[in-house]
C-alpha positions as CSV (number, residue, x, y, z in Angstrom):
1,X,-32.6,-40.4,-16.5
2,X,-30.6,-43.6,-15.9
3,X,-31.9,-45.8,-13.1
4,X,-28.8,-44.2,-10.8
5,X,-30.6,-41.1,-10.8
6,X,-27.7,-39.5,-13.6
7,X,-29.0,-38.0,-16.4
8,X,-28.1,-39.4,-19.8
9,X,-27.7,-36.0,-21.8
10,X,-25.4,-34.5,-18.8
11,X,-27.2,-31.7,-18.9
12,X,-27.4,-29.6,-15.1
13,X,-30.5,-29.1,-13.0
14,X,-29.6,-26.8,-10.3
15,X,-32.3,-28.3,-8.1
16,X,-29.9,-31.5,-7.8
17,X,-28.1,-31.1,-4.5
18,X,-25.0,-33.2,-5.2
19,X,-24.5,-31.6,-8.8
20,X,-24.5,-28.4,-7.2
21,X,-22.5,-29.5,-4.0
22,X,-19.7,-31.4,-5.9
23,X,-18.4,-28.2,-8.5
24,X,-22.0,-28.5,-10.1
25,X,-21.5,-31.6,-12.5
26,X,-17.6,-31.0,-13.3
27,X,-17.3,-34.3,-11.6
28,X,-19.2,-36.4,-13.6
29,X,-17.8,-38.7,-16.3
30,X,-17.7,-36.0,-19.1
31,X,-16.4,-33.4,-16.9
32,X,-13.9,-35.1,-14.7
33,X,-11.3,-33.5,-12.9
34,X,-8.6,-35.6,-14.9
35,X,-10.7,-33.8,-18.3
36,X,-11.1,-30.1,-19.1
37,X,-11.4,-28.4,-16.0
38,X,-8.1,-30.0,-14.8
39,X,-6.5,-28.6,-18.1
40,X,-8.0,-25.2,-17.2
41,X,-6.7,-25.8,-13.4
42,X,-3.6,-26.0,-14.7
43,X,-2.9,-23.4,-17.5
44,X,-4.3,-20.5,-14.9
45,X,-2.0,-22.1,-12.4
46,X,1.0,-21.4,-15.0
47,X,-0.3,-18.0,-15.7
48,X,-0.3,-16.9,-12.0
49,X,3.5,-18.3,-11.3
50,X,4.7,-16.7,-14.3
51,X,2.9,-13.5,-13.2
52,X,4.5,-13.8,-9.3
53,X,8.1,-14.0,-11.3
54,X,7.3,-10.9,-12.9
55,X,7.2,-9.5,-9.2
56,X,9.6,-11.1,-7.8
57,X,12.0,-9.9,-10.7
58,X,10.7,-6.2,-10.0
59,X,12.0,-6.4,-6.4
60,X,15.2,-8.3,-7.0
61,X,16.4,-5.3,-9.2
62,X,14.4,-2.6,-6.8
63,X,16.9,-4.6,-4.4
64,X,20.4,-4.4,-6.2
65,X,19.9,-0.8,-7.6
66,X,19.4,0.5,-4.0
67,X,22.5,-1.3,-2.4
68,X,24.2,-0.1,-5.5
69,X,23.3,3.1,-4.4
70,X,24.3,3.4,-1.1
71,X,27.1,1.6,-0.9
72,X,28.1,4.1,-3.6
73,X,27.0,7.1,-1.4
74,X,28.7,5.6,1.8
75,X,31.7,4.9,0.2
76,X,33.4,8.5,0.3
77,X,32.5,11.1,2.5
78,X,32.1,13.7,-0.3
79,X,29.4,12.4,-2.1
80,X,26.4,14.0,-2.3
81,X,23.4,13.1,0.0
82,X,20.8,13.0,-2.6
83,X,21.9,10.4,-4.1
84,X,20.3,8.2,-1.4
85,X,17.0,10.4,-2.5
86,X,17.2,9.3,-5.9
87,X,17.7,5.9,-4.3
88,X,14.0,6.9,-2.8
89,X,12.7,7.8,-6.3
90,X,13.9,5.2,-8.3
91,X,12.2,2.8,-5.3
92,X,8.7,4.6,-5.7
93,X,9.3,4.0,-9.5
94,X,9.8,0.2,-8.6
95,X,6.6,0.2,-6.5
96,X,4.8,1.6,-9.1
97,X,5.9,-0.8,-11.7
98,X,5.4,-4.0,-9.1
99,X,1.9,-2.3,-8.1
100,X,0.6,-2.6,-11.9
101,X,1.9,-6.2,-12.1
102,X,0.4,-7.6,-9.0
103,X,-3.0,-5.9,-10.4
104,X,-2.6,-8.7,-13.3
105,X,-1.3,-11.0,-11.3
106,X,-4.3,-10.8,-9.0
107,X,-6.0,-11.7,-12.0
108,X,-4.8,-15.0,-12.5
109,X,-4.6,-16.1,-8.6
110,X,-8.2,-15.0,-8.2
111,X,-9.4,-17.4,-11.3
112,X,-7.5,-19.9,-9.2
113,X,-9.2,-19.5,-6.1
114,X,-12.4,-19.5,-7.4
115,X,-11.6,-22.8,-8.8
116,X,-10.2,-24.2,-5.9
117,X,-13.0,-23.3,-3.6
118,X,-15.7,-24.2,-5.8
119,X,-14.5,-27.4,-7.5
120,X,-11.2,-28.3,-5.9
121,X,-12.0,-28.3,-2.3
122,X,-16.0,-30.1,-2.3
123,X,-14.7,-32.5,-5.0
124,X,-12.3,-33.8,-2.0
125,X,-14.7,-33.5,0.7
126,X,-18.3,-34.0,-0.9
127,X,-19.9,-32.8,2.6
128,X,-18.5,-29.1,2.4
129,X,-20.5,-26.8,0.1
130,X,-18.8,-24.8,-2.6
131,X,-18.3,-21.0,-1.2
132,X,-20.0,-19.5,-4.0
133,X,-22.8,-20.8,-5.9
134,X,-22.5,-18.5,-8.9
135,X,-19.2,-19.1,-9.1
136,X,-19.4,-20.3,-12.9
137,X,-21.3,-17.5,-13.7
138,X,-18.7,-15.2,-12.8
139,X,-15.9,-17.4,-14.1
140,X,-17.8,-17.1,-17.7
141,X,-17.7,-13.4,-17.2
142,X,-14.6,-13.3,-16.3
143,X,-13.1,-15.3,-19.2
144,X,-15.4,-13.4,-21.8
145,X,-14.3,-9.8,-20.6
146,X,-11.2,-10.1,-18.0
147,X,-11.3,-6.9,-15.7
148,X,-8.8,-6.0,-12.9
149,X,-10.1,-7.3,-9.5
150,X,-8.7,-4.6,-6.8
151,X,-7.7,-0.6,-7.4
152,X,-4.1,0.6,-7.9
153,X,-4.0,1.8,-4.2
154,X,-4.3,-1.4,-2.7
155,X,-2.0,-2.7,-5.4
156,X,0.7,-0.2,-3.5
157,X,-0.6,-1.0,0.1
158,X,0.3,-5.1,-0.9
159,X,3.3,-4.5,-2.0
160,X,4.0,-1.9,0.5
161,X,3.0,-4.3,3.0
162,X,5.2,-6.9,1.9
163,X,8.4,-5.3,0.7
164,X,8.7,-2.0,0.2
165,X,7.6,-0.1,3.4
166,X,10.6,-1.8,4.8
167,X,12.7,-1.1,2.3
168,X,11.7,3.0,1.9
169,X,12.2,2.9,6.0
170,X,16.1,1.2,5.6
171,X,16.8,4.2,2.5
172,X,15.5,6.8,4.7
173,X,17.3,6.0,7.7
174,X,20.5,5.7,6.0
175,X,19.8,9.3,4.7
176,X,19.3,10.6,7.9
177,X,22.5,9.0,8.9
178,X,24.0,10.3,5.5
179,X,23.2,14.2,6.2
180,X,24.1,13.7,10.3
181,X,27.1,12.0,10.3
182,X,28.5,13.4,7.3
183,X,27.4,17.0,7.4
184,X,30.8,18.8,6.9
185,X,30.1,21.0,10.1
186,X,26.9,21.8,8.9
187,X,23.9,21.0,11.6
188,X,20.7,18.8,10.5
189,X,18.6,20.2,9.1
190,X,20.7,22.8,7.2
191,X,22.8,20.1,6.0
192,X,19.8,18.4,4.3
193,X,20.2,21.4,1.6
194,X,20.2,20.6,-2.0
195,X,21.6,24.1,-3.8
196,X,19.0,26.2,-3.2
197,X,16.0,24.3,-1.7
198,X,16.6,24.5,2.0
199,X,17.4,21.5,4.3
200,X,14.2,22.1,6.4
201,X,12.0,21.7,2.9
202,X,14.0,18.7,1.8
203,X,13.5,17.3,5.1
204,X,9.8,17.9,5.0
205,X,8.9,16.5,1.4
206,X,10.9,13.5,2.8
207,X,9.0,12.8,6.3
208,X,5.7,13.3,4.6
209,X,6.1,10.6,1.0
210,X,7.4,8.3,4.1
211,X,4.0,9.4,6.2
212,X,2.0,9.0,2.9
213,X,3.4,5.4,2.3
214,X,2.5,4.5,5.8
215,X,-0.6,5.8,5.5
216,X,-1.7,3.7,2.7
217,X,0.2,0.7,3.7
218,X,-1.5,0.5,7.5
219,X,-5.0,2.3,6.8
220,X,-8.3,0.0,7.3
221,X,-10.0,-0.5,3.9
222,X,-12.0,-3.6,2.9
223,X,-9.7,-5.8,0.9
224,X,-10.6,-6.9,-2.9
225,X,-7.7,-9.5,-3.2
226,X,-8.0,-13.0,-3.3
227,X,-5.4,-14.4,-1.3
228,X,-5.4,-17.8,0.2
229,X,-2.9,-16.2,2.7
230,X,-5.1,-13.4,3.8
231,X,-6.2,-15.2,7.1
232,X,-3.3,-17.3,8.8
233,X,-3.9,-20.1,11.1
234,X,-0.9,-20.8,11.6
235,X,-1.8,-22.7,15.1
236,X,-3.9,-25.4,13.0
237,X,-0.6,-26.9,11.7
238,X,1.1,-26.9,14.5
């Protein structure tokens, strides 16, 4: 022990009450925030961008591939309706895709919060406590066996959420415009008929994958993410 009260190995007593409330020694000359852990900081920092690209690049193209699609079904009055519900498919397929890659970009971001509230934000205010004191414990784990953090289902409700509610209620309404206004004197729902499955049916397996998607988008659950943007005080900056 050095007469400043540091000890000369650098070795952690968890009874100390500033090592434990400044990131538990990472701030001490050996383990500086200009050293390793800023190295670390920074490489899970990459990781997580490069994963939100990932997403964003899944929703550009769900994007372009259904404008594609109904500006090609809009275009002429005798193309066929379910075109638009392929449009619906191929936008479940995208959700699907964009689900499993926020599941591993959750990953990354919640590495990143850890770190932030634990060494980041105590380190620049050495009177706030860190927000979990087992935090390295569970960053160890983490790094020795990496595990998904949240189920596929609230994977979908996110991105639901975010993107794709709105964009499954725009390609349904434009399909109920689509077999309306261009029925050919056929009434809705009889003009909803692909060959031989009835308009009524189509019309039915439609309202309830929409109903389904709502469902899991607005339901209450407890949520597993690690968001910094989870609760918005948007009044504090004001």
């Amino acid at each position: 022990m050095s007469d400043d009260g540091e000890r000369v190995d650098g070795s952690f007593d968890p009874s100390d009450e500033r090592e434990r409330r400044l990131g538990v020694g990472l701030f001490e000359q050996e383990m500086g925030p200009s050293s390793s852990m800023a190295h670390l900081y920074r490489a899970e920092v990459h990781r997580m961008t490069r994963w939100r690209e990932r997403l964003d690049r899944t929703t550009n193209w769900a994007v372009t591939v259904i404008a594609a699609i109904l500006t090609w079904a809009f275009s002429d009055p005798t193309n066929p309706h379910y075109l638009v519900l392929v449009g619906l498919v191929t936008l479940g397929v995208f959700l699907g895709i964009e689900a499993h890659r926020y599941r591993g970009f959750d990953v990354w971001r919640s590495r990143v919060r850890l770190i932030q509230e634990n060494v980041w934000a105590p380190g620049l205010d050495p009177s706030r406590d860190v927000t979990d004191h087992d935090w390295r414990r569970k960053l160890s784990e983490d790094y020795s066996q990496p595990t998904v953090k949240i189920p596929f289902e609230e994977a979908l409700a996110h991105r639901l959420r975010r993107v794709y509610l709105a964009l499954f209620t725009v390609v349904n309404a434009a399909w109920v415009i689509r077999v309306t206004s261009f029925a050919d004197g056929a009434d809705w729902p009889s003009s909803a008929a692909i060959g031989m499955v009835p308009g009524v049916v189509v019309t039915a397996a439609v309202a309830l994958v929409y109903l389904a998607g709502v469902v899991v988008t607005l339901r209450p659950r407890k949520w597993h993410a690690r968001s910094e943007l989870r609760t918005e005080r948007v009044d504090d900056w004001q």
